[in-house]
Wavefront OBJ file of the C-alpha trace (Angstrom):
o trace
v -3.545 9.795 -11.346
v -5.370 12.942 -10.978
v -6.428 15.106 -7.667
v -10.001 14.273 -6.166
v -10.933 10.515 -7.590
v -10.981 7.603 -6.218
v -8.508 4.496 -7.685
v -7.739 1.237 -7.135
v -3.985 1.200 -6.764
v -1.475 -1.498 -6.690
v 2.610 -1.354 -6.098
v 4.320 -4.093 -6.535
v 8.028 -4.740 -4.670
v 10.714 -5.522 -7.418
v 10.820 -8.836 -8.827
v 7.635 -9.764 -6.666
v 10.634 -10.453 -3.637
v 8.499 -10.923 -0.697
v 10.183 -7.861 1.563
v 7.096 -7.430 3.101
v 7.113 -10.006 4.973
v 10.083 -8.144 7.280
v 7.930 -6.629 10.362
v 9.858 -3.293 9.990
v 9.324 -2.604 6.055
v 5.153 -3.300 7.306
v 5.630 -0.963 9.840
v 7.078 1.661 7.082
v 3.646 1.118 4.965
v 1.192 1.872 7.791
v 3.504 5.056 9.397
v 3.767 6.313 5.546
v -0.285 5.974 4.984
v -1.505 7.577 8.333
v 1.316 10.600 7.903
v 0.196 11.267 4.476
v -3.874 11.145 5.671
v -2.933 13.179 8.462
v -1.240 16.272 6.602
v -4.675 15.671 4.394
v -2.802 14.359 1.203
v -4.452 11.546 0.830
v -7.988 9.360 2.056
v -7.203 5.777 2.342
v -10.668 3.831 1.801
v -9.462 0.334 1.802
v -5.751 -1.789 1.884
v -3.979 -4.978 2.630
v -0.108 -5.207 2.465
v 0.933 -8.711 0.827
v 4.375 -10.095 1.452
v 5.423 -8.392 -2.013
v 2.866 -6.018 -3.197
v -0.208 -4.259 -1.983
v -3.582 -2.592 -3.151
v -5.186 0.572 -1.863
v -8.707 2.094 -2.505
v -7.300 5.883 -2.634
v -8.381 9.460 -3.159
v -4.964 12.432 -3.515
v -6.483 14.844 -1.762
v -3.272 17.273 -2.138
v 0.267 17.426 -3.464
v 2.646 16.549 -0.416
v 4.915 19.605 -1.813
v 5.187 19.329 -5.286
v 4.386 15.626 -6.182
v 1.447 13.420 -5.824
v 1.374 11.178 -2.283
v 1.283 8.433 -3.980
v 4.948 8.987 -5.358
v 6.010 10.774 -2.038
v 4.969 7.660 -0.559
v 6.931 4.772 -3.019
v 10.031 7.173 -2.481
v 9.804 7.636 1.576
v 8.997 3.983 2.316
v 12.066 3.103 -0.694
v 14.450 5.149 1.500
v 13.070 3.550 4.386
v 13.363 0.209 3.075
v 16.936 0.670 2.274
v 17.890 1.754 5.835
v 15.908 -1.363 7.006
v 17.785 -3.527 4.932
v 21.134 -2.146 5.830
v 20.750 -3.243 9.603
v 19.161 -6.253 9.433
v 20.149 -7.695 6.119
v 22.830 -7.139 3.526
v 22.205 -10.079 1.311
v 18.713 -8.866 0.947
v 19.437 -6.257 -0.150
v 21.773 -7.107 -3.135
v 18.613 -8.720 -4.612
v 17.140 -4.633 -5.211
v 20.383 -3.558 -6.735
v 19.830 -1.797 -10.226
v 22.566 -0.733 -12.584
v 20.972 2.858 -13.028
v 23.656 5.925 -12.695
v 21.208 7.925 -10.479
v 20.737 5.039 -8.147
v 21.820 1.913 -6.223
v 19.048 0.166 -5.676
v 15.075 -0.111 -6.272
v 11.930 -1.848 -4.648
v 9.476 -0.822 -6.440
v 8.794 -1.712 -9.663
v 8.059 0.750 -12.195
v 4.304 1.670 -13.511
v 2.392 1.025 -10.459
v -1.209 0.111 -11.171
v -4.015 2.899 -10.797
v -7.499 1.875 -12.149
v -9.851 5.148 -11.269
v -12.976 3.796 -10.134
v -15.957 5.893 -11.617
v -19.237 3.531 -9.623
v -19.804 2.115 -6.081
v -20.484 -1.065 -7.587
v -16.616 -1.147 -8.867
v -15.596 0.164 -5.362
v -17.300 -2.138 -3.315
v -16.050 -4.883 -6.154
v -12.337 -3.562 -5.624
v -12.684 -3.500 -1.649
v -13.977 -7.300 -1.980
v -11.091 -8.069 -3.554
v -8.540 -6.635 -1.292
v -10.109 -7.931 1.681
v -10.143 -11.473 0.388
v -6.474 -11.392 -1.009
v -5.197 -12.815 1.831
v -7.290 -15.954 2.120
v -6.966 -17.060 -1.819
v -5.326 -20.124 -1.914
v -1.844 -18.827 -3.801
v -1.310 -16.976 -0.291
v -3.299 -18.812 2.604
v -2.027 -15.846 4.660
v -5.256 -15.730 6.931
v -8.894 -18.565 6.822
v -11.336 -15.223 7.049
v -10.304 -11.682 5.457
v -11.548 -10.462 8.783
v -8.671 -12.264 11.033
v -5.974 -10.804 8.709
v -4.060 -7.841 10.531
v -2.964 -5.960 7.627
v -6.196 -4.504 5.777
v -8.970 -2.610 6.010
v -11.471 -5.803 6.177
v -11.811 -5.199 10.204
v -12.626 -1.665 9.521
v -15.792 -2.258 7.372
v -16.899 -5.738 8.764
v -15.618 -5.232 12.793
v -16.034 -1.421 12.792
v -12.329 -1.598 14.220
v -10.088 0.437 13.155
v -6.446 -0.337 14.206
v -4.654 2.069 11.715
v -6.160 5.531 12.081
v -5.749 6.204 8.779
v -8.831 4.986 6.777
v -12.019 6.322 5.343
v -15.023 4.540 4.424
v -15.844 4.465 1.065
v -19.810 4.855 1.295
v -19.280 8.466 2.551
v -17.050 9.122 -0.200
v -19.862 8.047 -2.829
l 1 2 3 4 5 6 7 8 9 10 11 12 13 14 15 16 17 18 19 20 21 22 23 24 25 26 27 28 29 30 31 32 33 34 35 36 37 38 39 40 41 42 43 44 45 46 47 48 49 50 51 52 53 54 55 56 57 58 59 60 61 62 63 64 65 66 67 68 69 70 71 72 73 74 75 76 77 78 79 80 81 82 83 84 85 86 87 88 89 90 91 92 93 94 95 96 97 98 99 100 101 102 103 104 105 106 107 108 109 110 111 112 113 114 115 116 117 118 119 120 121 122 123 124 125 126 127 128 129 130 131 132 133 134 135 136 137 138 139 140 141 142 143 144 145 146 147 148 149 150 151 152 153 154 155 156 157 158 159 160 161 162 163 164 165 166 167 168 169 170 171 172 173
């Protein structure tokens, strides 16, 4: 990922474990995005947090020090995750134990998913996409992308927005 474009970006938690679901580790996602917009690191133009993954529309604005927000972001919310896990549950996290010298445990997978998106009609494609994730019928986490808490769908079709953090995309393009 470079500085200054726009991608559609996906993380995925290791071994697709739903740890998302926890209230606390959602929590983590939305405080990490609107700290990172805030010191003007990043633009958030669309989301939605699944119980084991999630997709962002997203533009690095700046380096947060000297890496990209994207990866300041998988390692503060990973740090965060593991404190999480220590209080509430320690047979969760056993599941995101690695046998890696330099650390004890993981929940990210490796090689996110960035897809730059170079047209409007890909951006408004990607934001479709996100926005109905919730209601395809693998998940069945909401009837109407609008009624779903955790994305961006409110923001474009409600003119809500709940997070503080997001941009739209049409006055990015």
């Amino acid at each position: 990922m470079e500085l200054d474009r726009i991608y559609f970006y996906t993380a995925t938690i290791n071994q697709w474990i739903p740890l998302l679901k926890q209230e606390e580790c959602k929590k983590t996602i939305l405080s990490s995005l609107k700290y990172l917009t805030q010191k003007g690191c990043l633009k958030i133009y669309g989301f939605v947090v699944m119980p084991n993954h999630i997709h962002l529309i997203l533009e690095a604005i700046a380096l947060n020090g000297k890496e990209m927000p994207h990866t300041s972001f998988l390692k503060f919310t990973g740090h965060s995750f593991l404190k999480i896990l220590r209080k509430i549950s320690v047979d969760e996290l056993v599941k995101f134990q690695v046998d890696d010298p330099n650390k004890l445990y993981e929940f990210w997978q490796k090689g996110s998913f960035a897809y730059e998106i170079f047209s409007p009609t890909i951006a408004f494609q990607k934001l479709n996409y996100i926005h109905n994730n919730p209601c395809q019928k693998k998940w069945m986490l909401a009837d109407e992308p609008s009624s779903y808490s955790l994305s961006s769908c409110s923001f474009y079709e409600c003119d809500v927005d709940n997070f503080g953090f997001l941009t739209r995309i049409e006055d990015r393009l």
